[in-house]
C-alpha positions in Angstrom: 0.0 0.0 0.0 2.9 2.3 0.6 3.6 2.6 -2.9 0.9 2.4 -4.2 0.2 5.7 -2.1 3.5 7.1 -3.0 2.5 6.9 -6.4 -0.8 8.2 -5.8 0.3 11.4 -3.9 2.8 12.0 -6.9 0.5 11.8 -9.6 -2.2 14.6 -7.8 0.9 16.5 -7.6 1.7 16.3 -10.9 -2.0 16.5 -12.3 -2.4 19.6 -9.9 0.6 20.9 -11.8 -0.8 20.4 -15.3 -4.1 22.0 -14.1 -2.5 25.0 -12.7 -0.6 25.4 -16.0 -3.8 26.0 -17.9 -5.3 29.0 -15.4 -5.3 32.0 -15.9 -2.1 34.0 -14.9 -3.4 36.9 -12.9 -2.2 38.6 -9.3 -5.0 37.3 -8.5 -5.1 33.5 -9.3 -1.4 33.0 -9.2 -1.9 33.7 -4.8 -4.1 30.6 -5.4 -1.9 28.7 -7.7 1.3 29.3 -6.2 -0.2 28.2 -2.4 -1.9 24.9 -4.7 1.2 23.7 -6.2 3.1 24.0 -2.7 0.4 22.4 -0.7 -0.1 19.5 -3.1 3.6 18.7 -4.0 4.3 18.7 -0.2 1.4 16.0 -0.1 3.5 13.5 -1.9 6.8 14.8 -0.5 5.8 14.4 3.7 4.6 10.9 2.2 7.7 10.0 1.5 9.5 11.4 4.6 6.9 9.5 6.7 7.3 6.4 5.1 10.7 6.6 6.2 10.9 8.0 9.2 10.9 6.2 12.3 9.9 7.6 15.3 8.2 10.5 14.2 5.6 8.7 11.6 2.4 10.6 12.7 3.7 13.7 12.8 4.6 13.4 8.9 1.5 11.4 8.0 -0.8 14.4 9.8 1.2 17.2 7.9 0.1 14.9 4.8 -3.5 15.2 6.2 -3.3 18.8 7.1 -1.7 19.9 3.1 -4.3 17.3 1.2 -6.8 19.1 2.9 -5.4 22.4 2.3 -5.2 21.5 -1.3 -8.7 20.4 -1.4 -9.5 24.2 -0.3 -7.3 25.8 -2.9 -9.3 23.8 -5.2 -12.7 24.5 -4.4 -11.7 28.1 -4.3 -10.6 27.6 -7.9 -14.0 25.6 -9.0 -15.8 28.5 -7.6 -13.5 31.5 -9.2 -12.8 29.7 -12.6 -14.2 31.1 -15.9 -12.7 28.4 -18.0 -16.0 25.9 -18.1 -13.5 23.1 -20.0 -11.3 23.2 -16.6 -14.4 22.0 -14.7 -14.1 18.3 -15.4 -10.5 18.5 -14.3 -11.2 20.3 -11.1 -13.9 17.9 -10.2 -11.5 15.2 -10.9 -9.0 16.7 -8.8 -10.9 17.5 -6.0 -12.3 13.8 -5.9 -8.6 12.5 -5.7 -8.2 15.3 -3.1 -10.9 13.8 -0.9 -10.0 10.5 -1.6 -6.1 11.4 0.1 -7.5 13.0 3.3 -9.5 9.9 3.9 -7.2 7.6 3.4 -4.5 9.6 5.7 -7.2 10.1 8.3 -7.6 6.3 8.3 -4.0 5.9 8.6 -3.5 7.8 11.1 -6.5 5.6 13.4 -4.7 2.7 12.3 -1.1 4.0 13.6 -2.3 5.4 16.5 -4.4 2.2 17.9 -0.6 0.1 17.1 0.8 3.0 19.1 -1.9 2.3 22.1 -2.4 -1.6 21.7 
């Protein structure tokens, strides 16, 4: 599962990247893109670093919770903002697969935390 989740996290950093490419390049939205494309790469990078790390595990996996959320917010913002209607299926996309991350940490997290206590 590792990585398979490695993989995962690197992909929606990538895709983010691609989708970010094709907004507009305003003041305005580049505040939004530029805090998307750090929040979202650092998803798959604290995955890495946790899977590696030894004692300090949950405190990387819950910095990957707290930036796949934080990219989930950038990218609602964006669906909301967005003028470009042939972005939408890609931000829908994207936001699923942003969803689909947090859950998957959160439930990662129980998991490591009940080893911790049982």
């Amino acid at each position: 599962m590792s990585q398979e989740l490695k993989d995962r996290t690197k992909k929606f950093a990538i895709d983010v990247w691609f989708l970010c490419s094709k907004l507009p390049q305003t003041r305005e939205f580049n505040n939004y893109v530029n805090q998307l494309l750090r929040c979202s790469s650092s998803v798959a990078a604290n995955y890495r670093a946790a899977m590696r790390a030894k004692s300090d595990f949950i405190y990387k996996l819950k910095i990957v919770e707290e930036e796949a959320d934080e990219s989930l917010f950038f990218l609602e913002m964006l669906e909301k903002i967005c003028s470009k209607p042939e972005l939408e299926p890609e931000l829908t996309r994207l936001i699923s697969k942003s969803n689909e991350l947090v859950a998957i940490i959160v439930a990662s997290l129980k998991t490591a935390r009940s080893r911790i206590k049982g």
